[in-house]
N, C-alpha and C positions, 0 to 999 in steps of 0.2 A: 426304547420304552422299557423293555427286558431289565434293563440295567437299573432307572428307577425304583422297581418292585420287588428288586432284592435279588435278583439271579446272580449280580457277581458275588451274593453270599447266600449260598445256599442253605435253605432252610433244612435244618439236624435236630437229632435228638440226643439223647448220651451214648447209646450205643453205636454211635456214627462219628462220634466226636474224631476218632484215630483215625479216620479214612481221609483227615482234613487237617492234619498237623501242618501249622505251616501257611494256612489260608483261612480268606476270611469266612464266616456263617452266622447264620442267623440261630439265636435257640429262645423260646420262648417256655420260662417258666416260672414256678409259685418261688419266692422268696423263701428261705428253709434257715436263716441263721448268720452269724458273719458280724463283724466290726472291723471299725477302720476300713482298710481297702479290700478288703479280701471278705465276698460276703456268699453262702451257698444256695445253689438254686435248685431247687428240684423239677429235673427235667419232663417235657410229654409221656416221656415211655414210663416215669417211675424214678430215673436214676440220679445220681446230683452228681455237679461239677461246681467248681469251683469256680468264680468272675475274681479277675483280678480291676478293683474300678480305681485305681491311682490315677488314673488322667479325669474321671468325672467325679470332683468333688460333692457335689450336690446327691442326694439319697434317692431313692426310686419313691414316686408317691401311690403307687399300689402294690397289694401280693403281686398280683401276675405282672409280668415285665418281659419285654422283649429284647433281648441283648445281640447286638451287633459287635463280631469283636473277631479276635485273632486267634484259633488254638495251639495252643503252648503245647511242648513235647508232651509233659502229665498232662493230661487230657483237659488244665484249665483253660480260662477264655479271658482277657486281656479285652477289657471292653472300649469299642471305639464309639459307640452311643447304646443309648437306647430309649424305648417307649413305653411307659405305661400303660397294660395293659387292664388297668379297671381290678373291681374283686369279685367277679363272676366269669371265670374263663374255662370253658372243657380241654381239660388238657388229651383226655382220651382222644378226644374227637380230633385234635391238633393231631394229635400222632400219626393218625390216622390220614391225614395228608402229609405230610412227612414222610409215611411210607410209601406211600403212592408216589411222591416226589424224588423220591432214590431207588424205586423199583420199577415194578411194571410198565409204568405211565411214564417213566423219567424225559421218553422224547419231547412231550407236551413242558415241560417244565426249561429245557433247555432252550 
């Protein structure tokens, strides 16, 4: 069930992005800029990375967007889906579990 809901990709923010080279995460954030396949996202905490989307032709159809995908050494993300998430999303509040999900709380999350 774990598996379904995203734990073999863990849910990050940008400043978490390096803890994760190499594997896959979840990062949910506002659209910030970008063409072609290389488009910037601004992350929960505040920070952007970069989505590499060359395997998903099709465009995201809201600001907020959930990207499932691979971190590259430069701390971009190589997207293997993602979801629309709507144009009303707290990204603070996201963070906010996020942290929770890589700190304190991390047993409940694994």
């Amino acid at each position: 069930f774990r598996r379904e809901i995203g734990m073999a990709a863990p849910r990050v923010n940008c400043s978490l992005l390096p803890n994760y080279v190499g594997r896959s995460v979840t990062l949910v954030g506002k659209q910030a800029g970008g063409g072609g396949s290389m488009f910037r996202i601004e992350g929960p905490d505040g920070g952007e990375v970069v989505v590499d989307r060359s395997g998903n032709p099709t465009s995201w159809g809201a600001p907020y967007v959930e990207i499932v995908g691979t971190v590259n050494p430069d701390r971009s993300i190589r997207e293997t889906r993602s979801t629309d998430f709507g144009s009303d999303f707290d990204l603070k509040m996201y963070n906010e579990l996020v942290l929770l999900s890589n700190g304190p709380l991390k047993h409940l999350f694994n």
